[in-house]
DSSP file (Angstrom, degrees, kcal/mol; ACC not computed):
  #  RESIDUE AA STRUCTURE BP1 BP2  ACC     N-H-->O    O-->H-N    N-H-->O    O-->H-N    TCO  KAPPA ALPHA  PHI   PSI    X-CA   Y-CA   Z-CA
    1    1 A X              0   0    0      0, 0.0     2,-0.7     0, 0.0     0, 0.0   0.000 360.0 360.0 360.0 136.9  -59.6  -29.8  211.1
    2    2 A X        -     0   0    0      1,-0.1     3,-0.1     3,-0.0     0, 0.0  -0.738 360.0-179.3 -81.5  76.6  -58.7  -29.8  207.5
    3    3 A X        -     0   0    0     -2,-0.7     2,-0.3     1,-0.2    -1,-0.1   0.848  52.7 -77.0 -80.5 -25.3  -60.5  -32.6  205.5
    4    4 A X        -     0   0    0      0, 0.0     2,-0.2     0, 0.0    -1,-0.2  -0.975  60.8 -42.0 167.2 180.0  -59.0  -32.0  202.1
    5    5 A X        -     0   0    0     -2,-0.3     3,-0.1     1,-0.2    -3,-0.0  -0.543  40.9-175.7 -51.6 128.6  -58.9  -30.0  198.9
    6    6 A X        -     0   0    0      1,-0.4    59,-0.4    -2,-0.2     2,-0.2   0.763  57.5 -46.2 -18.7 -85.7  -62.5  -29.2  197.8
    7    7 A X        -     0   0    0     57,-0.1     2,-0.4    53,-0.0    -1,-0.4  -0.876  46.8-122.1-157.2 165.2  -61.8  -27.3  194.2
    8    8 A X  E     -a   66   0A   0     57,-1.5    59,-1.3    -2,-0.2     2,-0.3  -0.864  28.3-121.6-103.7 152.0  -59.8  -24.9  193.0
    9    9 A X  E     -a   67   0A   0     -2,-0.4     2,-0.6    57,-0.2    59,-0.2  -0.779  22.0-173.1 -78.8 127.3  -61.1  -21.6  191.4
   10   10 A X  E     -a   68   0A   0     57,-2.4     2,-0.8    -2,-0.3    59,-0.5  -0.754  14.9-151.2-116.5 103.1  -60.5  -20.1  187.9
   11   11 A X  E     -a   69   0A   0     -2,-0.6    59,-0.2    57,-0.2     2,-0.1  -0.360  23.3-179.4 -78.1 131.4  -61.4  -17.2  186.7
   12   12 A X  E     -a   70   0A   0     57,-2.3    59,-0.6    -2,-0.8     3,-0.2  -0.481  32.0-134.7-104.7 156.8  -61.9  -17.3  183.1
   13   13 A X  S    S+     0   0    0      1,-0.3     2,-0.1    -2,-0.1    57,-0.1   0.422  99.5  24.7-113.3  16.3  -63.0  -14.5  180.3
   14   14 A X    >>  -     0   0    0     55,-0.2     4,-1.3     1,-0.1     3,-1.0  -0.347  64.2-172.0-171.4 110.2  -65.4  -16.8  178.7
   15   15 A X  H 3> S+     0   0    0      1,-0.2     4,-2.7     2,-0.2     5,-0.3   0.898  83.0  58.3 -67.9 -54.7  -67.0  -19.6  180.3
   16   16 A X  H 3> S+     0   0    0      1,-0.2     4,-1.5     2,-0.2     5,-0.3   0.879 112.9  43.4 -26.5 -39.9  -68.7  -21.4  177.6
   17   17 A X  H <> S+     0   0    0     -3,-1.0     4,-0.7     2,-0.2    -1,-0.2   0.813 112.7  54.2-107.1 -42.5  -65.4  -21.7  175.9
   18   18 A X  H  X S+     0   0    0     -4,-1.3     4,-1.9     2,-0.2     5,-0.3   0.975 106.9  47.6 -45.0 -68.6  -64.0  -22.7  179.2
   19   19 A X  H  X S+     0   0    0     -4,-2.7     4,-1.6     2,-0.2    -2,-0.2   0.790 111.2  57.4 -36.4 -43.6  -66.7  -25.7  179.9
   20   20 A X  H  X>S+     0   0    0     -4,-1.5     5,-1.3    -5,-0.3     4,-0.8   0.652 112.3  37.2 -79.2 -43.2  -65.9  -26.8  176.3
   21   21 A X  I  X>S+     0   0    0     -4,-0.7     4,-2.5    -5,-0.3     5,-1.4   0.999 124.3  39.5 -73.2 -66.2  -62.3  -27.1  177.2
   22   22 A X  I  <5S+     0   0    0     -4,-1.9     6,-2.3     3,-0.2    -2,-0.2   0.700 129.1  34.3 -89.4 -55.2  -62.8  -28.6  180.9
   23   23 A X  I  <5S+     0   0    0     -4,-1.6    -3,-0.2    -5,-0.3    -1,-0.2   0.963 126.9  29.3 -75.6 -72.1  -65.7  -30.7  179.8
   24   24 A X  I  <5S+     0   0    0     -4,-0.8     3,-0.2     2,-0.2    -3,-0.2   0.807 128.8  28.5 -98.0 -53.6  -65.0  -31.9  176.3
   25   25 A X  I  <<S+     0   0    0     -4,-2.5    -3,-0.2    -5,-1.3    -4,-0.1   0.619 134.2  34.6-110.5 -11.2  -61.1  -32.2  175.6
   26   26 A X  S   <S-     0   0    0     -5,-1.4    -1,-0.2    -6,-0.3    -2,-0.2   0.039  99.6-125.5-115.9  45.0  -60.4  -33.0  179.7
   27   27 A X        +     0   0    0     -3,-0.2    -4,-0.2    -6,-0.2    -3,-0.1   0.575  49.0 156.3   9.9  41.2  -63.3  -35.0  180.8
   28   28 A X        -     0   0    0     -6,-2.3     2,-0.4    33,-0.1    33,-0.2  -0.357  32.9-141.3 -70.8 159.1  -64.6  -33.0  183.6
   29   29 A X  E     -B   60   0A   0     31,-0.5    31,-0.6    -2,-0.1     2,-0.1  -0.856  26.5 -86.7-129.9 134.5  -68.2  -33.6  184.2
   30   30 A X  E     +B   59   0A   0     -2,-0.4    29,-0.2    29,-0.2     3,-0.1  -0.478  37.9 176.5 -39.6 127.3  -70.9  -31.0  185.3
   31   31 A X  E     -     0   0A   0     27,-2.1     2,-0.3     1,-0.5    28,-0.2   0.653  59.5 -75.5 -61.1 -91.5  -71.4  -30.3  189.3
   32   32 A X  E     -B   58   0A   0     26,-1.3    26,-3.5     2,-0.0    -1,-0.5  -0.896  50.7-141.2-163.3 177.1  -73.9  -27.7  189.2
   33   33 A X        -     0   0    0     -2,-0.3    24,-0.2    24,-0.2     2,-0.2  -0.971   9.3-166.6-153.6 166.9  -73.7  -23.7  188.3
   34   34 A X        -     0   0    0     22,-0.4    22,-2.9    -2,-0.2     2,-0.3  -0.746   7.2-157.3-147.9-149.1  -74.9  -20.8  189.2
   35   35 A X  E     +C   55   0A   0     20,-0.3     2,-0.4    -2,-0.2    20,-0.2  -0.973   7.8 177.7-172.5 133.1  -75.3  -17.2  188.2
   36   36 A X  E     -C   54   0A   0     18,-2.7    18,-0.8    -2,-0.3    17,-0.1  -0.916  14.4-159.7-146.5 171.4  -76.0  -13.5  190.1
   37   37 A X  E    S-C   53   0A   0     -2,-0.4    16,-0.3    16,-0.2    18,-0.0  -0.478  70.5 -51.8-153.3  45.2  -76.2  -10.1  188.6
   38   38 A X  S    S+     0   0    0     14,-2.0    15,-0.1    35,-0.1    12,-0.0   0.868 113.6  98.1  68.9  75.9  -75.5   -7.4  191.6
   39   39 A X        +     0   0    0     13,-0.2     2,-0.2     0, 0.0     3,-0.1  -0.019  50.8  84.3 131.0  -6.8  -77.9   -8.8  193.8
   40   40 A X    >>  +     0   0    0     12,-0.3     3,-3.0     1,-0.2     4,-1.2  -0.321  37.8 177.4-130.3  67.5  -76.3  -11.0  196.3
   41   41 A X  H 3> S+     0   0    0      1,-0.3     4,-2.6     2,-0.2     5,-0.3   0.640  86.4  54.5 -47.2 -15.9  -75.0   -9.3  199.1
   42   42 A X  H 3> S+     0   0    0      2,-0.2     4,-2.6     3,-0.1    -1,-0.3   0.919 109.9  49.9 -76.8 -33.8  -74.0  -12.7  200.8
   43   43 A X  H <>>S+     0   0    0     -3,-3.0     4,-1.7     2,-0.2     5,-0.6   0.997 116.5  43.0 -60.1 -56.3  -71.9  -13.6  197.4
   44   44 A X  H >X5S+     0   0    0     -4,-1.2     4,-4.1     1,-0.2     3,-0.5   0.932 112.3  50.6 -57.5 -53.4  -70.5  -10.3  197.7
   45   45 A X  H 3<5S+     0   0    0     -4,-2.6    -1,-0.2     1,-0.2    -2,-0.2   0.952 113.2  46.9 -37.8 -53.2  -69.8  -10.5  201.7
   46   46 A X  H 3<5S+     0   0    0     -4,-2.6    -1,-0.2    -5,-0.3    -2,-0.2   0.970 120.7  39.0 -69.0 -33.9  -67.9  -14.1  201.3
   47   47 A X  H <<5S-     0   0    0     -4,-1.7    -1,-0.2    -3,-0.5    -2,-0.2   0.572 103.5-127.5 -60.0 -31.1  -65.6  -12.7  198.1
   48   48 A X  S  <<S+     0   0    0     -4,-4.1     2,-0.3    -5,-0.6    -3,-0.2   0.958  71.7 112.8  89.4  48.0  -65.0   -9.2  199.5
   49   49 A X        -     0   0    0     -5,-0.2     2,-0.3    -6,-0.0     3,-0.1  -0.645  63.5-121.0 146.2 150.8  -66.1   -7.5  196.5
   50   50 A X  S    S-     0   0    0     -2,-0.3   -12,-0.0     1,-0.2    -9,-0.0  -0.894  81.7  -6.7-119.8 148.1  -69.4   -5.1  196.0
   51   51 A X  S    S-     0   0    0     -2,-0.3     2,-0.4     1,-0.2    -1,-0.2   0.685  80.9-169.8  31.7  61.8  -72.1   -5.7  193.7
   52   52 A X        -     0   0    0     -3,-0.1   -14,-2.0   -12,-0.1     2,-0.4  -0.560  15.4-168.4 -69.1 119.7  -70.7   -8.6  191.9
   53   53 A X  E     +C   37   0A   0     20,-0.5    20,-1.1    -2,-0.4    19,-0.5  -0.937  31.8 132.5-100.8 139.7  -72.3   -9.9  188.7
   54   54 A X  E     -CD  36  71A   0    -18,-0.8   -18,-2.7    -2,-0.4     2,-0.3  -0.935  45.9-131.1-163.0-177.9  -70.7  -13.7  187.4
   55   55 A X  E     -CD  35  70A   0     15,-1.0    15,-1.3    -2,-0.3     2,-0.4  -0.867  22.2-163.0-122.7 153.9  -71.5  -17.0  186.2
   56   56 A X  E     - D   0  69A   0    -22,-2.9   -22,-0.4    -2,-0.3     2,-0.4  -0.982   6.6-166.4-147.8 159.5  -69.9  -19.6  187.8
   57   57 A X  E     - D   0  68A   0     11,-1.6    11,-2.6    -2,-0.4     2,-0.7  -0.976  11.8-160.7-140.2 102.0  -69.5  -23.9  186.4
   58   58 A X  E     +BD  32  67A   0    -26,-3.5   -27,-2.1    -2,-0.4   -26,-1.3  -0.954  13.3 177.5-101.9 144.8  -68.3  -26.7  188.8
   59   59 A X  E     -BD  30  66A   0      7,-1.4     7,-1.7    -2,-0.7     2,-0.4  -0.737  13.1-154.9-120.2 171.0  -67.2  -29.2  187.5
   60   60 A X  E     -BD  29  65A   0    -31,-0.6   -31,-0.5    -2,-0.2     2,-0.5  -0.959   9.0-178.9-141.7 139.1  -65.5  -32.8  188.9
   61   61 A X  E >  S- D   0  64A   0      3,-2.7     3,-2.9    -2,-0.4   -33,-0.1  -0.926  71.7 -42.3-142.8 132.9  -63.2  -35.3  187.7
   62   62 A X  T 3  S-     0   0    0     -2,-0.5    -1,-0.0     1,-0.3     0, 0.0  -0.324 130.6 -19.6  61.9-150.0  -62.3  -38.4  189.9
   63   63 A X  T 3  S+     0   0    0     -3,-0.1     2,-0.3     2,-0.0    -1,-0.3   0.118 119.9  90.9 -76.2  26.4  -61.9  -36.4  193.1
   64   64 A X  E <   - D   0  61A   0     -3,-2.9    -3,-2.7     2,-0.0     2,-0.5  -0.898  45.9-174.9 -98.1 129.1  -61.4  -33.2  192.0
   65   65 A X  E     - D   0  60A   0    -59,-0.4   -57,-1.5    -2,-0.3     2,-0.3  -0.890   7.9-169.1-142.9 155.9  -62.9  -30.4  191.3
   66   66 A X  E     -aD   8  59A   0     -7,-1.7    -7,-1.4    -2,-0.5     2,-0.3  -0.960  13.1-144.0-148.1 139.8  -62.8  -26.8  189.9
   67   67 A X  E     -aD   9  58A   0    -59,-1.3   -57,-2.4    -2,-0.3     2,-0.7  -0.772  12.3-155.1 -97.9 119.3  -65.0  -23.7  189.6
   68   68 A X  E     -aD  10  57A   0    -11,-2.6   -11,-1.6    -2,-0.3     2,-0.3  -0.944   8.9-169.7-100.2 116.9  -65.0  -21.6  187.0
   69   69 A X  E     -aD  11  56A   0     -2,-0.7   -57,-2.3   -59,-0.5     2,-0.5  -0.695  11.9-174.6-112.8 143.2  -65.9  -18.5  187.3
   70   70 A X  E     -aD  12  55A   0    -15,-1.3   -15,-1.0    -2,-0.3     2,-0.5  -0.999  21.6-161.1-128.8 122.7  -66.7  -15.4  184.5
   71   71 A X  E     + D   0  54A   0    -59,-0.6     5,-0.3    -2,-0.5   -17,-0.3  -0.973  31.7 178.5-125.7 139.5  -67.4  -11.9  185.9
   72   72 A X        +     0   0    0    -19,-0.5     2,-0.3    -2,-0.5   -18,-0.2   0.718  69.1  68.7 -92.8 -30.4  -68.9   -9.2  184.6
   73   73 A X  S    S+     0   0    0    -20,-1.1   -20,-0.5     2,-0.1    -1,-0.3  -0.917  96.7  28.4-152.8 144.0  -68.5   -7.0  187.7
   74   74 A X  S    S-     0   0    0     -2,-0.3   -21,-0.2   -22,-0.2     2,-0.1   0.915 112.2-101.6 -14.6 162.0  -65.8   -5.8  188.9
   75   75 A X        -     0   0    0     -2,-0.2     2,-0.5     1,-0.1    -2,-0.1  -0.483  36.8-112.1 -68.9 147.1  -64.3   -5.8  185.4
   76   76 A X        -     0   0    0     -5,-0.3     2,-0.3    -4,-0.1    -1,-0.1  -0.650  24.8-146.6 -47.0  97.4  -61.9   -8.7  184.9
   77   77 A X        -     0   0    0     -2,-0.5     2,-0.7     1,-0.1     0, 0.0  -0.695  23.5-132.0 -79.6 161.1  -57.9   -7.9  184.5
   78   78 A X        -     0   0    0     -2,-0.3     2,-0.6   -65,-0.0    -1,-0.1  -0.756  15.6-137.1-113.1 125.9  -56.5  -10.0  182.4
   79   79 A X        -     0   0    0     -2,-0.7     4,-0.2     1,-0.1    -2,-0.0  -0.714  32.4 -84.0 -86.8 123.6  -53.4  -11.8  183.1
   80   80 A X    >   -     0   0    0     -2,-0.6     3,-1.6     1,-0.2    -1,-0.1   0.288  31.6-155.7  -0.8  90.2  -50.3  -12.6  181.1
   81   81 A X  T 3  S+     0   0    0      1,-0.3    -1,-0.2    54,-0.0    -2,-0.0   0.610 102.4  48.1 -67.2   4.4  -51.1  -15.8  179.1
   82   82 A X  T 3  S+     0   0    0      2,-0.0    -1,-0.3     0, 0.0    -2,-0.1  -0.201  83.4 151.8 -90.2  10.3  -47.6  -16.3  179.0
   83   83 A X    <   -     0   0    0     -3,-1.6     2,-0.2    -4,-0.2    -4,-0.0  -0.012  50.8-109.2 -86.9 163.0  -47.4  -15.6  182.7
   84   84 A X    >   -     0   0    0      1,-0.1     3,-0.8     4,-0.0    -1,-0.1  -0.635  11.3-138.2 -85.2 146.2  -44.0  -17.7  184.5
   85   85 A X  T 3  S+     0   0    0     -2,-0.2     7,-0.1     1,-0.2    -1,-0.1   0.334 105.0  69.2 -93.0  12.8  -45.0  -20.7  186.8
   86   86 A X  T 3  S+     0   0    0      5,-0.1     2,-1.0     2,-0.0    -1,-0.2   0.328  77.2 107.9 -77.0  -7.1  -42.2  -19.1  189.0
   87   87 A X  S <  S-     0   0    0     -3,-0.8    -4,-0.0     1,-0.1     0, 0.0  -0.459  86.7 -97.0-101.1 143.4  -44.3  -16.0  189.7
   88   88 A X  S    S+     0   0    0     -2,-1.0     2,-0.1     2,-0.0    -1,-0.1   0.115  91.1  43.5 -36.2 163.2  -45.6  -15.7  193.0
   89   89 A X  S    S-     0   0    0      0, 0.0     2,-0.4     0, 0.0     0, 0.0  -0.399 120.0 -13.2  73.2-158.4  -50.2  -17.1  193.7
   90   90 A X        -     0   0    0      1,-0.2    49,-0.2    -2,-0.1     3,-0.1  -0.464  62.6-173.7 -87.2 107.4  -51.3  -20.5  192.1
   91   91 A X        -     0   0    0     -2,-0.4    48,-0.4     1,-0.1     2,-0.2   0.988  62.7 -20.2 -76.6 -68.1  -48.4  -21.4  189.6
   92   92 A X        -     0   0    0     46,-0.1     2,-0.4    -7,-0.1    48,-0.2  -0.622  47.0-119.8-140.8 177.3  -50.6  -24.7  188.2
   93   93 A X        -     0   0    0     46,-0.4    48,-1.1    -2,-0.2     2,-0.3  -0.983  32.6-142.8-126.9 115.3  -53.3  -27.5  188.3
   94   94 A X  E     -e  141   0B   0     -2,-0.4     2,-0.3    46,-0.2    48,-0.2  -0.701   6.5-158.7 -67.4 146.3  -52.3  -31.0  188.1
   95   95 A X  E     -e  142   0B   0     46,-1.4    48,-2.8    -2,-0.3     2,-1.3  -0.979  12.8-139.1 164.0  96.3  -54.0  -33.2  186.5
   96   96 A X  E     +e  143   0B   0     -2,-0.3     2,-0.3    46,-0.2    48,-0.2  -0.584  32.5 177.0 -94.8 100.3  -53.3  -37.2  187.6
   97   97 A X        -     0   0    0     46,-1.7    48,-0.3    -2,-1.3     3,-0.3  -0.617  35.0-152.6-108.0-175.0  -53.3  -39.3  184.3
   98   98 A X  S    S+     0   0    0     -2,-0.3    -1,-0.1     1,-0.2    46,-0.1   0.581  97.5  42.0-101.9  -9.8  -52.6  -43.1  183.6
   99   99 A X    >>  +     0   0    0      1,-0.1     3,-2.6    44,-0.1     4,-0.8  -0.023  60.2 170.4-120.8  33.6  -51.4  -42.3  180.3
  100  100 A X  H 3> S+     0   0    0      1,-0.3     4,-2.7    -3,-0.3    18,-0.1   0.765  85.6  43.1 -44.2 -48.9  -49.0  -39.2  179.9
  101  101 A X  H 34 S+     0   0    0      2,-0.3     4,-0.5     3,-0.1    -1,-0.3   0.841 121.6  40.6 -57.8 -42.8  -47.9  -39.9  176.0
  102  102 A X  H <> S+     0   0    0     -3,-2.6     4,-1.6     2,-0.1     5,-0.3   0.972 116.5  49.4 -67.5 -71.5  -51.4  -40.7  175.1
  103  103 A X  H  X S+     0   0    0     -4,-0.8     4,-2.4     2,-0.2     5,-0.3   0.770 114.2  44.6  -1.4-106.5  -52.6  -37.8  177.3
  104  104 A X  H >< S+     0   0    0     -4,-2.7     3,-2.1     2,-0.2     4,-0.4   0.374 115.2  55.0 -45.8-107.8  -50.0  -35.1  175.6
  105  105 A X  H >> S+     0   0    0     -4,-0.5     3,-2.5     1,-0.4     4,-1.4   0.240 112.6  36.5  80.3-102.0  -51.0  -36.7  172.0
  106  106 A X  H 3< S+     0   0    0     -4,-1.6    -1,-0.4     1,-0.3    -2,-0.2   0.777 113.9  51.3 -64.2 -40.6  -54.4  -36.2  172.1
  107  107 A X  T <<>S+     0   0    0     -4,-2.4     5,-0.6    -3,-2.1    -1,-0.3   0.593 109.5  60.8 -90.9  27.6  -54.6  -32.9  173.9
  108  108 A X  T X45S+     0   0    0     -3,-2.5     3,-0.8    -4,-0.4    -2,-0.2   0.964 104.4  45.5 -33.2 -80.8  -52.1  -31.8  171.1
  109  109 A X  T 3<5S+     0   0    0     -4,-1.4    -2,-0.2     1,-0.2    -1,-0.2  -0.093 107.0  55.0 -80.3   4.7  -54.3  -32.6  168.7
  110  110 A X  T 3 5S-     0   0    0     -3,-0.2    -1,-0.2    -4,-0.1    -2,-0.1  -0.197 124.9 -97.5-104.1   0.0  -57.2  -30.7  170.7
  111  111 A X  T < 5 +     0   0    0     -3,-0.8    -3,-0.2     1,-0.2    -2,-0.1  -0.051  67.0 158.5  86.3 -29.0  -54.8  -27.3  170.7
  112  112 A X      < -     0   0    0     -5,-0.6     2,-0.4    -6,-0.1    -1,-0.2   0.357  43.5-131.4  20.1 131.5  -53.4  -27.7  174.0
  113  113 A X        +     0   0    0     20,-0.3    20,-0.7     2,-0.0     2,-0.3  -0.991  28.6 179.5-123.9 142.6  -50.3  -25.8  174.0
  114  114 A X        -     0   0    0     -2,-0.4    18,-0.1    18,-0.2     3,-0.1  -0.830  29.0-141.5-134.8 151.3  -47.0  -28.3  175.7
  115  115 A X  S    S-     0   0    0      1,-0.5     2,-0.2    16,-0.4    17,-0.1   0.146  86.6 -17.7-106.7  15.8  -43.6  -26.1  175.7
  116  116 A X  S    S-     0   0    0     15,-0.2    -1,-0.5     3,-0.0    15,-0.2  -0.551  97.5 -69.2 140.7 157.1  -42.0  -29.8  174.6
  117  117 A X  S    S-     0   0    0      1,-0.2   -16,-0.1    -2,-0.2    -2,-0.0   0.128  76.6 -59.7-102.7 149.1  -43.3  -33.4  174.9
  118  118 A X        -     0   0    0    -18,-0.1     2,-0.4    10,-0.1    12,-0.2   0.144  48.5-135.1 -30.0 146.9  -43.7  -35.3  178.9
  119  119 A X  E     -F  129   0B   0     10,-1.3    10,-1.7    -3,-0.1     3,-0.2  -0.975  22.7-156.6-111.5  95.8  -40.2  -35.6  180.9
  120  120 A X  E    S+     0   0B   0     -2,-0.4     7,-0.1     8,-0.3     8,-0.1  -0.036  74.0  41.4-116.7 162.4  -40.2  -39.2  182.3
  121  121 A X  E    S+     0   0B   0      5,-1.2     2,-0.4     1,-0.2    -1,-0.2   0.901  78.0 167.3  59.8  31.2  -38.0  -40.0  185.6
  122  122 A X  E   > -F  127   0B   0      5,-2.9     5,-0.6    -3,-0.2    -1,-0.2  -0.496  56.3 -33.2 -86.4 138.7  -39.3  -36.5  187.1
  123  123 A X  T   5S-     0   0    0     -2,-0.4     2,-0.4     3,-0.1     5,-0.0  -0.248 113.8  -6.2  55.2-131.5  -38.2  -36.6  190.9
  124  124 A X  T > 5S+     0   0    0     -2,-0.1     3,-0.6     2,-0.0     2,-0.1  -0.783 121.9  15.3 -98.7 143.6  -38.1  -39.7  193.2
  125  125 A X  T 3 5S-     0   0    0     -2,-0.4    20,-0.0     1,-0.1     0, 0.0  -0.388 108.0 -70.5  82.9-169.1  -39.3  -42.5  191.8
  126  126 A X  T 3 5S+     0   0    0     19,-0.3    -5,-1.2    -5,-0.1    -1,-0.1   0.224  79.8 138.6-109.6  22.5  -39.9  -43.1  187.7
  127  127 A X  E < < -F  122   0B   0     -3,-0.6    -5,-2.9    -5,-0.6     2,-0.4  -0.051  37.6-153.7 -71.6-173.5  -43.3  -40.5  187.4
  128  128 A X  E     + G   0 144B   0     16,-3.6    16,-2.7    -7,-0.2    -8,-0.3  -1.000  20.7 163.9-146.0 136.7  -43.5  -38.1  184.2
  129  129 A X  E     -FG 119 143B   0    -10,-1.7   -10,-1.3    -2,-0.4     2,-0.3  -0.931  10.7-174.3-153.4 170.9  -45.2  -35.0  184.2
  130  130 A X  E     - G   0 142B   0     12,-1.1    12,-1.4    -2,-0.3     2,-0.6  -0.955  26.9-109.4-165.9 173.3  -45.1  -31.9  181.8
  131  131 A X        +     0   0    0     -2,-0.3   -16,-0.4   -15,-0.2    10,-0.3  -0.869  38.4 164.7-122.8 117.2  -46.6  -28.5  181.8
  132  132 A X        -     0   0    0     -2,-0.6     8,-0.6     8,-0.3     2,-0.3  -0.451  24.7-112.1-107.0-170.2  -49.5  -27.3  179.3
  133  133 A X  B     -H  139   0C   0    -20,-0.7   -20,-0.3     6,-0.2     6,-0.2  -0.842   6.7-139.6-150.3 142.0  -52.1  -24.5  178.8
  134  134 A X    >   -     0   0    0      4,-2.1     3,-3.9    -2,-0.3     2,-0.8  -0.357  50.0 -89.9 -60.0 149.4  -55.3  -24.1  178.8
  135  135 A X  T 3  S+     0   0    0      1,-0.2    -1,-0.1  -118,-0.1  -117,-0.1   0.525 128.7  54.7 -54.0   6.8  -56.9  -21.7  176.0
  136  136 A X  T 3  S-     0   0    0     -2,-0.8    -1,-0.2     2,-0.1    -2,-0.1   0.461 124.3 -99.2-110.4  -6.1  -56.4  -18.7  178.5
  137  137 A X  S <  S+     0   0    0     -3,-3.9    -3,-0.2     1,-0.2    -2,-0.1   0.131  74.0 155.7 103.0 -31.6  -52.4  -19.2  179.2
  138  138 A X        -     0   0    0     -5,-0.2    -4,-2.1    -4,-0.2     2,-0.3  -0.022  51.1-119.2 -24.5 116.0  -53.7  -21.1  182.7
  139  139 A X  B     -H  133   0C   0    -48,-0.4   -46,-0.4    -6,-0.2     2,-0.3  -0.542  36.4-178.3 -27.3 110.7  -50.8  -23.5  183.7
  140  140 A X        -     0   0    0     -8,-0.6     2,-0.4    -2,-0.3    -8,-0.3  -0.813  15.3-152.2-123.2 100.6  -52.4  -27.5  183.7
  141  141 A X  E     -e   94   0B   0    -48,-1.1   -46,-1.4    -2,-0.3     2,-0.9  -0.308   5.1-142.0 -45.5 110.7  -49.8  -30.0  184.7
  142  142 A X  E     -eG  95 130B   0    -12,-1.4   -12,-1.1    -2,-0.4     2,-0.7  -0.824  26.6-167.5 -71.7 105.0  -50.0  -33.7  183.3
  143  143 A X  E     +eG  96 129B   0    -48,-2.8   -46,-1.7    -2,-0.9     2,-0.5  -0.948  21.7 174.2-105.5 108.9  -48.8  -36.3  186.3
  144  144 A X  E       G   0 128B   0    -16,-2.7   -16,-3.6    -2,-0.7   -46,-0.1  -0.937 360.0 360.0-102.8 129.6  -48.2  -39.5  186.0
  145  145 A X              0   0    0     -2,-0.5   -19,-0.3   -48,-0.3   -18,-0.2   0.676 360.0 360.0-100.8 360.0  -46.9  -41.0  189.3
């Protein structure tokens, strides 16, 4: 039986700068972390992967949460930061706020990048949503329902 979403994962090229972002200009809050170096055959066994080094940050907001991950081993490829939310794996992360115009404003002004300003009347009903990115090109959705 399926109880719900847990977190979602993001692998990141530099977690500090990630946390800073996640933490500081979207008010996610520390979980725990943790940290291996080629050493954890169980890490490796549950990923699929051999002799994995990372660092890894959960964080929560509300009921949500997300993992952030940096690895050193295997090398990271780096993805398009420009990548289409049409293109096939996890197009985005929503993000539920009470405020979308305040919300888009302030993470404006915090570098956030918005390809034009919240879209009101979006679907059934009157919610507003818009599309952002995180300082790695990551997709983060704005909701207001």
């Amino acid at each position: 039986m399926i109880i719900g979403l847990h977190h979602v994962g993001l692998s990141v090229p530099d977690l500090e700068k990630a946390k800073t972002f996640y933490i500081d200009v979207l008010g996610f809050t520390e979980v725990f972390d943790n940290s291996w170096d080629r050493d954890r055959p169980e890490a490796d066994e549950a990923i699929g992967l051999e002799k994995t080094s990372a660092k890894m940050q959960m964080l929560r907001a509300g009921d949500a949460c997300i993992e952030l991950w940096e690895y050193e081993n295997p090398s990271p490829i780096s993805q398009d930061p420009n990548y289409s939310p049409a293109n096939h794996g996890w197009a985005h992360i929503a993000l539920q706020v009470a405020d979308i115009f305040y919300e888009y404003d302030r993470l404006m002004k915090a570098g956030m990048t918005f390809h034009r300003p919240p879209v009101t009347n979006v679907g059934e009903g009157r919610s507003a949503a818009i599309y952002g990115r995180d300082p790695f090109g990551n997709i983060v959705e704005l909701y207001e329902p």
